[in-house]
Structures are given as structure tokens and as C-alpha cells.
N, C-alpha and C positions, 0 to 999 in steps of 0.2 A: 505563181498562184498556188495555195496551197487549202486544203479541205479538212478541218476537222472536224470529226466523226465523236459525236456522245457517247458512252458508252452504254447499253441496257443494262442492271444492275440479273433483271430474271434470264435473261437471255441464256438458251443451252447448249449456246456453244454450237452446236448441229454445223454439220458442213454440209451445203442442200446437193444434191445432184443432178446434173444438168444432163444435156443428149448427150449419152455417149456418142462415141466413135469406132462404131463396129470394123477391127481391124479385118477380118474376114470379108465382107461387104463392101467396105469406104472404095470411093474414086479417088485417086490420088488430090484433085479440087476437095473435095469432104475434108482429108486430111490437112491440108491448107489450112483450111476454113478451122476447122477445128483449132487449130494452132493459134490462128489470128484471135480465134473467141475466148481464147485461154489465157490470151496475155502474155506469151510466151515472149521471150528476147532472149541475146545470149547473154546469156549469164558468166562467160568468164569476163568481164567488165563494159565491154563495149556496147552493151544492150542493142543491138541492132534487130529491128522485129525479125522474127524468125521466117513467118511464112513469108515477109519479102525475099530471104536470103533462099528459099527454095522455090523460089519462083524461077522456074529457067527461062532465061529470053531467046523470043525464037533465032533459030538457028542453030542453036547452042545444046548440046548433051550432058547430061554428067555420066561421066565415066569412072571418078573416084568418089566414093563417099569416104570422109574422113572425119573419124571423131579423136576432137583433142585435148586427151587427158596426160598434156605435158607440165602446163602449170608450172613454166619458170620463172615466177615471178619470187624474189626473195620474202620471207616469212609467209605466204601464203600457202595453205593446205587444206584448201575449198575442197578442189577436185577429188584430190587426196584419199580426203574421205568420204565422198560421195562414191567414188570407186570401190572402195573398202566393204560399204554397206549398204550400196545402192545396184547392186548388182540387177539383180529382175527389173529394178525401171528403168537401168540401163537397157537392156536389152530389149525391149518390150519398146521403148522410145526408138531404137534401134529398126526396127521390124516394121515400124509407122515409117520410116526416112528412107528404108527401103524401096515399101512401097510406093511411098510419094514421088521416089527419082528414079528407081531402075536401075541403079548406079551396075555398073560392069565388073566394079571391083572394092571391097568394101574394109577400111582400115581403122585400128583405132592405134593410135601412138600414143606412148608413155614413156618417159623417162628414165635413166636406168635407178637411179635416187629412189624409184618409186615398184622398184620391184616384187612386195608385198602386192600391191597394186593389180601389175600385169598377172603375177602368180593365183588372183584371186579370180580375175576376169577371164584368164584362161582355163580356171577348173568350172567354172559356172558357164561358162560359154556353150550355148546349145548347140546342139547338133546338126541339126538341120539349119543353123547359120553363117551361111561362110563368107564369116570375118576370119583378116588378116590381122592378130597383133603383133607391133612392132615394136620392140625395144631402143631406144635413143637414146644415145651420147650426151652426159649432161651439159648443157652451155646454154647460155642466154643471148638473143632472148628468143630460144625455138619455139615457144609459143605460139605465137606469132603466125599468121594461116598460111602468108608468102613462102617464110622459113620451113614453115610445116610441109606444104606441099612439095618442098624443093628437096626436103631430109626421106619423106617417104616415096616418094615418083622419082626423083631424078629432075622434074620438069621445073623451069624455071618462070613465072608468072612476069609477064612483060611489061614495063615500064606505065605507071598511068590504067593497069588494065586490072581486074580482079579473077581470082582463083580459078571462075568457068571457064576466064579464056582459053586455058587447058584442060580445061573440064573436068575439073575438081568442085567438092563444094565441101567446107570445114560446118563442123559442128561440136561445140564446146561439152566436154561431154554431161556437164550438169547442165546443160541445157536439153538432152538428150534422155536426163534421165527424168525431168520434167516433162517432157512429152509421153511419157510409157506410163507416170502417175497419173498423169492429169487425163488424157485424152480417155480413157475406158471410164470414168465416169464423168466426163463432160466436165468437168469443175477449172473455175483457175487460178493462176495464179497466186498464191498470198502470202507465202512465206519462201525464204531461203535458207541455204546453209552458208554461215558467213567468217572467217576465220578475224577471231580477237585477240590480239598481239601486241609484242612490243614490249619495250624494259617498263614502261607504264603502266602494262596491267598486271595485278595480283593472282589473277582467276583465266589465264591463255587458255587457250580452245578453238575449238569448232563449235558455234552454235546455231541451231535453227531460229531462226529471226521472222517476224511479221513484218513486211514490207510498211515501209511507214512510221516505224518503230524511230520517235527522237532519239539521237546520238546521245543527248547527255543521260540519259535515262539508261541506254544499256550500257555507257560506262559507268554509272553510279552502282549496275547491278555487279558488272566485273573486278571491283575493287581499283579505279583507276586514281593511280594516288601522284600527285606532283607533275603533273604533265606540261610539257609546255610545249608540244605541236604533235596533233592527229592526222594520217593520212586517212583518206576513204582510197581504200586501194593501196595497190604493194608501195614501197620504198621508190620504185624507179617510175613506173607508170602511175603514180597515184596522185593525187592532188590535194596538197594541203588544206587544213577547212579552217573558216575563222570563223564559223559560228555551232558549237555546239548544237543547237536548236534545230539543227536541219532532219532531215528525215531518213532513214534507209531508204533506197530505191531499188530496183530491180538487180542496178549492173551494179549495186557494193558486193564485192566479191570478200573484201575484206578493210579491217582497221584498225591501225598500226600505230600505237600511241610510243611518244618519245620523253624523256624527259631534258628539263634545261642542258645537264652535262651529254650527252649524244646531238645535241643543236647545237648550232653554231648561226648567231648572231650579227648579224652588219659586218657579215664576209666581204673583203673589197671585192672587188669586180678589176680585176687588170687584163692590159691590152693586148692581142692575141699575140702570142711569138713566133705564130707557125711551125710550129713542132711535130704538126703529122697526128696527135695523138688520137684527135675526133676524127679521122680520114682510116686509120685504123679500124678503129672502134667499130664504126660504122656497118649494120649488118647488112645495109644495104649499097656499099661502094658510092653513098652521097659526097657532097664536100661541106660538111657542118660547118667549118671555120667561113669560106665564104658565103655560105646562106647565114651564119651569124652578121655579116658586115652590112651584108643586104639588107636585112632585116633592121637595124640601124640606123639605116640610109632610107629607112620605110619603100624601098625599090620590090615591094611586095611580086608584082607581075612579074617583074624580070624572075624573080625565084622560083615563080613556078612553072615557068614558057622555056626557061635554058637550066634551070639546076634543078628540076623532077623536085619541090617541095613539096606536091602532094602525097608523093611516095611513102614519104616520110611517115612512120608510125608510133612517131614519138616514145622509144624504146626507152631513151634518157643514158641513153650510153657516152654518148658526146659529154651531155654535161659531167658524167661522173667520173673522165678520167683527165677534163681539161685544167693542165694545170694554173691557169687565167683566173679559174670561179667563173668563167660565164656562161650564164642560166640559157645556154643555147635551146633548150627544147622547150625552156619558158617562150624565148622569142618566135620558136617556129610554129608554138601551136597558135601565141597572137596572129602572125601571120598569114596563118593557115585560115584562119576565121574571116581575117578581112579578104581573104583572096577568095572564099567561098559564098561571100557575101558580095562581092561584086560579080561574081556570075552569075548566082541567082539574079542579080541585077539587071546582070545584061540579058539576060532570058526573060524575063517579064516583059 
């Protein structure tokens, strides 16, 4: 379903202001609340609402707060430059997550690629806040919140379970720095910073984008000349689009246009030869080659009850160094969907 919006020709623009969120005052619930009224998600592509992701289930502590401004996704440099120049809503977002969890111990990771970055967030870094920054080993795909918590804690997040069970909680750090904007004067959501890439565009950047905003529109603003496939999203985790006409939405972090000679066309698909090299790959010691065959054989269940396929965080590592051609991470996210859909199934 989709909404358009008329434009008013006198309209001034104004951006109204809502309740703030007195950081001083708020109940960690306020700050929730607030979150939820704002629109927020995370913004390094997953969109996953935020105040659910800070909602701890009882029993459960946070003991790390973790902001992740690793951003290994190839050509993308969202984060990047939200780090660069987004320092005070960083922090200020920071100070709200605080408050809202209590966290024991408080990190933000970057990259070593990205050492302008860390060097900038550590001269601006207040004093009265003690955060931990952590410099990182460049590799893919540490992104990633499992990978993340495992490179800054030590601690390994257990099969099927998410970051609290260790009690950790990750936060994207443009997501973070959207909370320190938004929440002091009530306001939400409506734009991001979006990185425009790729041998297809004339005009590469980082741009602040209006959520909403048709794709063919702002590649006709970037000079996008001869393209013949757009990702919404990096190269490895992003998804091809077949219709121009779609909308930016919250989790485009970024879009990565190609032309004919960088594609490659009615690639065959040949038979696995067992070579180990997705079993490698793999950040999480899965077995891709046999959850591809599964996945084949439509043996959905079975994939996920004895070969951990919800694990799976569709990194695209498998497919990219199988040398078969097969769209292994194409079949596991199908997979993934129908085995998520029959649960919800059986739970209704």
C-alpha cells in the first residue's frame, strides 16, 4: 500500500514541534515512548523498531550498550559520515540509551578504515561520559550485532537467541544519532542520510534524503546514466529493485547502481562440488552447501530444527565465493520466509 501526499504550493516548510523529552526528567518508559512517537528504527538497514529493541524482557539486564558504527558493508559510507558530522546527536542520542538501560558498560566500535571517525568521536566525546571506543580489525561482515558483540565482549550469542541473552543491546549508530535530534524537540522521523553510489552514478555522495522520496527521481537528480541493475542496500546484503518507482523507506541505508558491463546476465547455476568454500566463508560455522540442497528439496523445517537456518543473517558470503553460481542466500532468505510464516501459523 502506498500514500501520496499533494504537495502545498505556499506551504513554509516549518517543521512543527512536538513534546519533547526532557533528558533530565524522562522515566526510562518516556524515553521508550518517545522513540516509538518518533518513528525511529534502525537505520543501518534492518529497520527493526527501536523502542522494541530496548525493551528488555523480564529477567534479562543490559550490561553492554553497544553502538555500531562499523559499517562493513562494501561502497556504503552512511555511518561514515554521520560520525564525521553528527557528533553532538550522536552523543545526546547516546545519554537517552543510557538512561533508558542502565547499561554497566558502554561501547561504541568502528572500524580501523574508518579512523578519521573514531579520532573525531574521541575528541568530541564528553566527559562526564564513559564510553568505551573501540577500534576494529577490518573484515566482513563485522557489522553485524552477533559478530559485534563477539569482537567487543569476548561473549558469544547462542544459537537461535539474540544479543540480551548476554546482555548486550546493539544500536546502529545513525540510529542513535536520530534519537539526540529528534527526541529534544519531539519531532520525527522524515529524512535520512543515504549513500549514492556505484559505476552508474555521475554525482557519488552521501545525501540527506526525505523518506519517501521515488528512486527514479533521485537518480535522475544524481546523473544516473546507462544502468542496468540498482541495489537498495550494499552489494552483498542489498536487494535488487525492478521497479524504479518504489519509495525510499527508513532502512535504505544506501543505493548502488551498476551498469550492463559490471552485471552479469543468465549466469548458469551449476551443481555444488563440495569444495568447502561456503563452509569457510561462513561467519557463522553454518553448512550453506547443505541448506542450499534443502532448500531445493523445499525440506524447509528440516533447515531450521537441525541446520540453525534462522541464524542465518544473510551476509551473502556463501554466494559470493561459491564457485557453482548458486544464489545460496537468494534460497535461504525464500526459505527463511516460509519457515517464518508457518510459525506464525502454528501459533495462531
Amino acid at each position: 500500500m502506498g500514500i501520496y501526499i499533494e504537495s502545498f504550493p505556499s506551504s513554509s516548510q516549518e517543521v512543527i514541534e512536538g513534546r519533547a523529552i526532557d533528558l533530565a526528567n524522562a522515566t526510562a518508559a518516556e524515553i521508550l515512548s518517545g522513540i516509538q512517537n518518533a518513528g525511529i528504527v534502525g537505520l543501518g538497514g534492518a529497520a527493526f523498531p527501536t523502542h522494541v529493541k530496548l525493551s528488555i524482557p523480564e529477567g534479562k539486564t543490559c550490561k553492554y550498550l553497544i553502538i555500531n558504527g562499523v559499517e562493513c558493508e562494501p561502497y556504503l559510507t552512511t555511518d561514515h559520515r554521520v560520525m564525521l558530522e553528527q557528533q553532538e546527536d550522536i552523543f545526546m542520542g547516546l545519554r537517552y540509551l543510557i538512561k533508558a538501560l542502565s547499561p554497566q558498560k558502554v561501547y561504541i566500535g568502528i572500524e580501523a578504515n574508518k579512523r578519521d571517525a573514531f579520532e573525531k568521536l574521541e575528541q568530541y566525546k564528553p566527559l562526564d561520559l564513559a564510553v568505551e571506543m573501540v577500534l576494529l580489525p577490518v573484515k566482513y561482515p563485522q557489522g553485524a550485532e552477533k559478530m559485534l558483540v563477539t569482537a567487543i565482549t569476548g561473549l558469544e550469542v547462542p544459537s537461535g537467541k539474540l544479543p540480551i541473552e548476554v546482555g548486550a543491546v546493539v544500536i546502529n549508530v545513525a540510529t542513535t544519532a536520530e534519537i539526540g535530534r529528534l527526541l529534544p524537540h519531539g519531532r520525527g522521523i522524515q529524512e535520512r542520510v543515504i549513500t549514492i553510489t556505484g559505476p552508474g552514478i555521475a554525482k557519488k555522495g552521501n545525501y540527506l534524503i526525505t523518506i519517501g522520496t521515488p528512486l527514479r527521481f533521485i537518480l535522475d537528480q544524481v546523473g544516473a546514466e546507462d544502468i542496468k541493475e540498482v541495489f537498495m542496500g550494499g552489494p552483498m546484503m542489498g536487494v535488487s529493485v525492478s521497479n524504479l518507482d518504489i519509495p525510499i523507506t527508513k532502512g535504505t541505508s544506501g543505493i548502488v547502481a551498476f551498469k550492463p558491463q559490471q552485471t552479469l546476465e543468465n549466469q548458469a547455476e551449476y551443481a555444488c562440488i563440495r569444495c568447502g568454500a561456503c563452509l569457510d566463508a561462513c561467519p557463522l560455522s553454518l553448512n550453506p552447501s547443505q541448506l542450499g540442497i534443502l532448500a531445493k528439496n523445499e525440506s524447509y523445517d528440516l533447515m531450521a530444527s537441525e541446520h540453525h537456518l534462522l541464524d542465518c543473517f544473510e551476509c551473502g558470503s556463501c554466494s559470493y565465493v561459491c564457485p557453482s553460481n548458486i544464489p545460496l542466500v537468494q534460497y535461504f532468505r525464500v526459505s527463511k520466509s516460509i519457515v517464518r510464516k508457518r510459525q506464525a501459523k502454528a501459533k495462531s
